[in-house]
N, CA, C and O atoms as a DFTB+ gen file, in Angstrom:
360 C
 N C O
     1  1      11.960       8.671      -7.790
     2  2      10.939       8.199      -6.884
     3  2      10.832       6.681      -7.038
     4  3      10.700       6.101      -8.116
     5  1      10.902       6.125      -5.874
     6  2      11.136       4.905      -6.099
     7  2       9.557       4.067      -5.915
     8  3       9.112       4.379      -4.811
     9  1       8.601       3.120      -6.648
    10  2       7.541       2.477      -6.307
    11  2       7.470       1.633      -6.178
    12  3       8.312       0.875      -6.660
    13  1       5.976       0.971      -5.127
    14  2       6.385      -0.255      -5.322
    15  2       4.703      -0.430      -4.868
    16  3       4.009       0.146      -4.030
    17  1       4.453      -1.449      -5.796
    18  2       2.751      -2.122      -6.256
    19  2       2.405      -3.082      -5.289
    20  3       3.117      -3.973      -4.827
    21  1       0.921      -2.732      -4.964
    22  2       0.368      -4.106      -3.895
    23  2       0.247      -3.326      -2.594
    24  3       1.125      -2.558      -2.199
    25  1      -1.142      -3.619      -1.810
    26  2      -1.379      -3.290      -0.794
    27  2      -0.368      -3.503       0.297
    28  3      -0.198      -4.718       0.400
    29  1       0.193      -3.006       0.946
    30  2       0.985      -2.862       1.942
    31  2       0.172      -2.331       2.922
    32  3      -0.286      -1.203       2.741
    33  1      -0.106      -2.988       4.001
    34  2      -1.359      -2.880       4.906
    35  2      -0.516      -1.718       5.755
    36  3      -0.644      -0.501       5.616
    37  1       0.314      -2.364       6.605
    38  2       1.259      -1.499       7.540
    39  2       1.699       0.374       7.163
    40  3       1.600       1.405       7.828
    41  1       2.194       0.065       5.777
    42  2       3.000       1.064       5.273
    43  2       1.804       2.180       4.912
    44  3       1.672       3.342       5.295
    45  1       1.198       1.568       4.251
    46  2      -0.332       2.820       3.794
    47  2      -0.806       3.064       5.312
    48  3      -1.426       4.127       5.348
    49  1      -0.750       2.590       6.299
    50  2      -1.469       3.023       7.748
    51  2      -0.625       4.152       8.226
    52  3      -0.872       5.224       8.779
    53  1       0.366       3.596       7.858
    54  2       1.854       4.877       8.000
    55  2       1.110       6.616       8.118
    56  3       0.675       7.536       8.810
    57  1       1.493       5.956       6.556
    58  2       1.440       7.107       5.610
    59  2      -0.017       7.912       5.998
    60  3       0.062       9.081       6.376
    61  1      -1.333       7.255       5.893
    62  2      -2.778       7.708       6.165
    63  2      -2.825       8.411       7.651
    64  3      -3.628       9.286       7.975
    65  1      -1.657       7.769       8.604
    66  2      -2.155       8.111       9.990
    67  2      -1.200       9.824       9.937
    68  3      -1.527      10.757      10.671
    69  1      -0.082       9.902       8.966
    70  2       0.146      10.854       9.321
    71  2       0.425      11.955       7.830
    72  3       1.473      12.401       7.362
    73  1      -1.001      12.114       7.403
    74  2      -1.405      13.192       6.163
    75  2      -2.146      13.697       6.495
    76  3      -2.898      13.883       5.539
    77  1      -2.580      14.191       7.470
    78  2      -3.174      15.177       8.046
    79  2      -4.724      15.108       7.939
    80  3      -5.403      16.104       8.188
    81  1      -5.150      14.196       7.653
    82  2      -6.664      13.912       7.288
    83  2      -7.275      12.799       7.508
    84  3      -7.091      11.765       6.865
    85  1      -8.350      13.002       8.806
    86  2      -8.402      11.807       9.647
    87  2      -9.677      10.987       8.605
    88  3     -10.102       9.857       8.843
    89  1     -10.139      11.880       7.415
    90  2     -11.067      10.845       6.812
    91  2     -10.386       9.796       6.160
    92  3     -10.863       8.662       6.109
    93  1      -8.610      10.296       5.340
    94  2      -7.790       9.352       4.803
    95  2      -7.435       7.701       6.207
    96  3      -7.016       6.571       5.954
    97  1      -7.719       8.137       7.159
    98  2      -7.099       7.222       8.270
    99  2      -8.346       6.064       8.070
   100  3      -8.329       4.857       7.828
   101  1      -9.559       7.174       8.323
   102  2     -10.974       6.153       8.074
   103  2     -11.057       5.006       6.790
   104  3     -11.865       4.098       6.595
   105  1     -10.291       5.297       6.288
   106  2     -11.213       4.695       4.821
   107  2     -10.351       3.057       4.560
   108  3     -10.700       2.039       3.963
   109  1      -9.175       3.406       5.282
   110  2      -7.943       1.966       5.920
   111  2      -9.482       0.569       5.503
   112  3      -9.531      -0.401       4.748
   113  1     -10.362       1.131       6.355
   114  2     -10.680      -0.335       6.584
   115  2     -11.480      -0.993       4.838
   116  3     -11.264      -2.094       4.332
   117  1     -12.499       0.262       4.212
   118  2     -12.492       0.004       2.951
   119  2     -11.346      -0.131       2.328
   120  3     -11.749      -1.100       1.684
   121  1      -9.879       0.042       1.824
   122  2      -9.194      -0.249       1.393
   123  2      -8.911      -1.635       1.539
   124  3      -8.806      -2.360       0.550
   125  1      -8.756      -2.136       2.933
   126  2      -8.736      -3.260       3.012
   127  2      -9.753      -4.247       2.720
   128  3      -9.491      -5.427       2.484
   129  1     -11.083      -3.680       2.741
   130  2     -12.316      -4.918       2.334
   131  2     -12.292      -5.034       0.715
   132  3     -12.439      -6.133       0.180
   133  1     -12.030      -3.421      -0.311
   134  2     -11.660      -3.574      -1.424
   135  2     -10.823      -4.651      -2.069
   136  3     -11.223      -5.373      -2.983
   137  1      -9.401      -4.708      -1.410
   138  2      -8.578      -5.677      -1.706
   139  2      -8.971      -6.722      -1.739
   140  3      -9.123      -7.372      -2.773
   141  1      -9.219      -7.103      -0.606
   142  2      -9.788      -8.333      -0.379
   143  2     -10.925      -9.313      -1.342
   144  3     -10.863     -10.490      -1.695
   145  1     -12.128      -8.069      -1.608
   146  2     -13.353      -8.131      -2.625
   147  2     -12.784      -8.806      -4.000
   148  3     -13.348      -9.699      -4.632
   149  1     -11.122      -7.967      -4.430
   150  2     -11.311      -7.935      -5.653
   151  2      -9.835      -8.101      -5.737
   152  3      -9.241      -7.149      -6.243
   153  1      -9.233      -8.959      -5.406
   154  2      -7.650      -8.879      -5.143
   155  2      -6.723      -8.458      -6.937
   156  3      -5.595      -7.997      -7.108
   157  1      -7.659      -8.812      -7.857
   158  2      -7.460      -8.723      -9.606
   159  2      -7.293      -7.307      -9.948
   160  3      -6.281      -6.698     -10.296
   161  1      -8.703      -6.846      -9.747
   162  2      -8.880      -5.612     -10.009
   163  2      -8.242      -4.029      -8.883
   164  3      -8.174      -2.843      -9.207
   165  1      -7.955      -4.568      -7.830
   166  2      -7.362      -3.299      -6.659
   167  2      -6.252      -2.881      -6.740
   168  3      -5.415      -3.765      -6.919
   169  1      -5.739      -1.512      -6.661
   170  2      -4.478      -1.383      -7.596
   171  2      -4.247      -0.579      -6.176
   172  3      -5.146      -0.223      -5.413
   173  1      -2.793      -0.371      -5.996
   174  2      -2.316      -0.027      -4.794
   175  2      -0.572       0.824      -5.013
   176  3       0.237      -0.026      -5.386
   177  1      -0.329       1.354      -4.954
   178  2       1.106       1.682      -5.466
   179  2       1.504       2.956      -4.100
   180  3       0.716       3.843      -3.772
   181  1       2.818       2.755      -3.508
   182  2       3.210       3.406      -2.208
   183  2       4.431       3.975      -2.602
   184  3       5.367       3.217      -2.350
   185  1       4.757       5.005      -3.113
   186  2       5.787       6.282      -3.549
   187  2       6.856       6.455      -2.182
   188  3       6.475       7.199      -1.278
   189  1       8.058       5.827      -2.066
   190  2       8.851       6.240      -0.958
   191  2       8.441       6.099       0.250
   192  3       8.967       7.006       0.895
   193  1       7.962       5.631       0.744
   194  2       6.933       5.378       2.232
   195  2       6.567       6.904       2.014
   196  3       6.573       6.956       3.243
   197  1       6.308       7.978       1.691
   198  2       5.766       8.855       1.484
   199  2       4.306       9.436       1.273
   200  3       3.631      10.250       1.903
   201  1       4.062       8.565      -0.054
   202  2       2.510       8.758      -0.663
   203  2       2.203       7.434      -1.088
   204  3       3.040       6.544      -1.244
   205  1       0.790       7.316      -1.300
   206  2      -0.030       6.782      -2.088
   207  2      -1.383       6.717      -2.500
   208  3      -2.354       7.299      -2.016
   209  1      -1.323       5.941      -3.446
   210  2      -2.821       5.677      -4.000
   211  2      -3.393       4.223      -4.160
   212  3      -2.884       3.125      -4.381
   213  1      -4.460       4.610      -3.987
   214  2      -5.367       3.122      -4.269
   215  2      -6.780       3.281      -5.194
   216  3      -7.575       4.214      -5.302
   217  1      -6.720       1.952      -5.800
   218  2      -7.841       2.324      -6.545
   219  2      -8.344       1.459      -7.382
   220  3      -7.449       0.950      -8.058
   221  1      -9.731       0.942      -7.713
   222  2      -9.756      -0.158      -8.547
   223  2     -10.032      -0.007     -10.390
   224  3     -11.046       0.602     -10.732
   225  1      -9.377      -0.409     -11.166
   226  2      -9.650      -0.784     -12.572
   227  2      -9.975      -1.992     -12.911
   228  3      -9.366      -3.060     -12.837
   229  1     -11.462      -1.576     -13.461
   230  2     -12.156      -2.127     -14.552
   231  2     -12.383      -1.962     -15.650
   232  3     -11.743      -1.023     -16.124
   233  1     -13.493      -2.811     -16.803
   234  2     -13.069      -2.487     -17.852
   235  2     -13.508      -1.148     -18.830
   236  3     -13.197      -0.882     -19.991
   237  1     -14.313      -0.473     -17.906
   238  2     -14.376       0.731     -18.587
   239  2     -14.227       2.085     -18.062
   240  3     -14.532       3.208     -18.466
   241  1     -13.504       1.476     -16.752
   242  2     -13.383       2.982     -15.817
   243  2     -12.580       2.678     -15.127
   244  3     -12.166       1.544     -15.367
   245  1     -11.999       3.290     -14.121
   246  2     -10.764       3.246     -12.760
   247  2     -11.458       4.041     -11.803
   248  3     -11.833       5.170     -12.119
   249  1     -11.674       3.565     -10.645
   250  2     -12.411       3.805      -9.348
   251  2     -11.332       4.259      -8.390
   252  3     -10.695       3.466      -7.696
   253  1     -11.120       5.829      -8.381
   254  2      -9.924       6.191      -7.185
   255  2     -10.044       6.275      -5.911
   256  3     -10.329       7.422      -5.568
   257  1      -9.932       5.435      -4.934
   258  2     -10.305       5.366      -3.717
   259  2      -9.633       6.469      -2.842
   260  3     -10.303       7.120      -2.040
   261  1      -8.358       6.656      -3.005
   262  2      -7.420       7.502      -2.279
   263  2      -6.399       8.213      -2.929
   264  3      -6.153       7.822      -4.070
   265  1      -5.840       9.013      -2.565
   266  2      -4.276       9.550      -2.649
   267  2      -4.422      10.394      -1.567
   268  3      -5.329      11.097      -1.122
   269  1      -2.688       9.996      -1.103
   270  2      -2.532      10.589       0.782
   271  2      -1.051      10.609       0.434
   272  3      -0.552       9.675      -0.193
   273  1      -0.228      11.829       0.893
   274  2       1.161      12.145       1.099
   275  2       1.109      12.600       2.890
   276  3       0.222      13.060       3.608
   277  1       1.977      12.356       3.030
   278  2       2.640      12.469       4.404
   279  2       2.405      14.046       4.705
   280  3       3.028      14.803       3.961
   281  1       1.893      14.417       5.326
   282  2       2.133      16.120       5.688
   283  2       3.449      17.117       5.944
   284  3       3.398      18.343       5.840
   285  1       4.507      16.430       6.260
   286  2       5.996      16.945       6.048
   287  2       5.993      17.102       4.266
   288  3       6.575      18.070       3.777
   289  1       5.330      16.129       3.403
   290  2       5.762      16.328       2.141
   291  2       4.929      17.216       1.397
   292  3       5.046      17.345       0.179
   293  1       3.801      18.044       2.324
   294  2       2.789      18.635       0.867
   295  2       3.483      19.445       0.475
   296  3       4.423      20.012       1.032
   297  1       2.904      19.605      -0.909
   298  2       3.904      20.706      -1.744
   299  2       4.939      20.509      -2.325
   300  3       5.474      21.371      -3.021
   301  1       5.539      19.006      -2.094
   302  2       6.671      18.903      -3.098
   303  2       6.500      17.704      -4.145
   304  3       7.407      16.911      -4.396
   305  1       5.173      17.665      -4.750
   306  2       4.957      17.196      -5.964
   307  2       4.875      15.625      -5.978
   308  3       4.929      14.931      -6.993
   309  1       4.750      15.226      -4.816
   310  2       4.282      13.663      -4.646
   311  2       2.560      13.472      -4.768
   312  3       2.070      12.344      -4.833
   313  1       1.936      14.396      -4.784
   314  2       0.527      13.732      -4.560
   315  2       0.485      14.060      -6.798
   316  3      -0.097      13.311      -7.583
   317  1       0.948      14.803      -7.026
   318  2       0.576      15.150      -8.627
   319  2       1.371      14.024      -9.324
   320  3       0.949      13.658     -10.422
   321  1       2.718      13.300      -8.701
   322  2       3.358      12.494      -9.253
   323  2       2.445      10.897      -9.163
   324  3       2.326      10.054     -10.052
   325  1       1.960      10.889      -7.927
   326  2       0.809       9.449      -7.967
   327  2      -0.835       9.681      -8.791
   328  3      -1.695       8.818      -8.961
   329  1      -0.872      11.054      -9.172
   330  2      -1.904      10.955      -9.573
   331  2      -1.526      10.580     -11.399
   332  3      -2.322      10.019     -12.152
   333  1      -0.148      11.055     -11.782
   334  2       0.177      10.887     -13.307
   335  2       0.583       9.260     -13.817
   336  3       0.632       8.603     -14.857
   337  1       0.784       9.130     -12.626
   338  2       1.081       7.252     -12.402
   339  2      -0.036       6.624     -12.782
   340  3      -0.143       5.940     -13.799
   341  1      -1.135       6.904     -11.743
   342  2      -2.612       6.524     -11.727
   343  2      -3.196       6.440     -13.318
   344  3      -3.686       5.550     -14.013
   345  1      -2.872       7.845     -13.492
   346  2      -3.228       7.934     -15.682
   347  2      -2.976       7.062     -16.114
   348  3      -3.896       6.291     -16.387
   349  1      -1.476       6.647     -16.453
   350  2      -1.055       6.103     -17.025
   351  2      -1.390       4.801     -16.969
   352  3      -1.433       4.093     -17.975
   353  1      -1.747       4.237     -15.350
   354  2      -2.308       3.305     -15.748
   355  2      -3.364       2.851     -16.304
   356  3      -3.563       1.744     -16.804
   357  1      -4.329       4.123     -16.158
   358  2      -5.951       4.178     -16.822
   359  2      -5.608       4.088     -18.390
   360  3      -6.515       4.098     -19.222
């Protein structure tokens, strides 16, 4: 699985517009005011144009805003693979 870190505005719209969950589509625009808020702390990582997550770490917690896989992919272990990523970075 190949990753790659940092809000990608385009590519996460991708991905959100087509995971089957129009609240994941909604939340685009907090993701983007997040970033923006806190460009240090907003953590962003996009799994294959496939999945991702977003989310902010601080210093005594990690704030998960999202995880969204593509709906062709549920079930084949991309949303459990961004969430073990996410750990690791906590």
């Amino acid at each position: 699985m190949k990753v790659k870190r940092g809000f990608n505005e385009p590519e996460v719209l991708e991905i959100a517009r087509n995971c089957g969950s129009k609240s994941v589509t909604g939340s685009i625009a907090w993701l983007r005011r997040a970033h923006f808020n806190n460009p240090d702390k907003f953590i962003c990582e996009i799994a294959d144009d496939v999945a991702f997550w977003a989310s902010d770490l601080c210093k005594t917690h990690m704030r998960l805003y999202e995880i969204a896989v593509r709906e062709e992919y549920h079930g084949k272990g991309y949303g459990k693979a961004m969430l073990m990523r996410m750990m690791k970075v906590c």
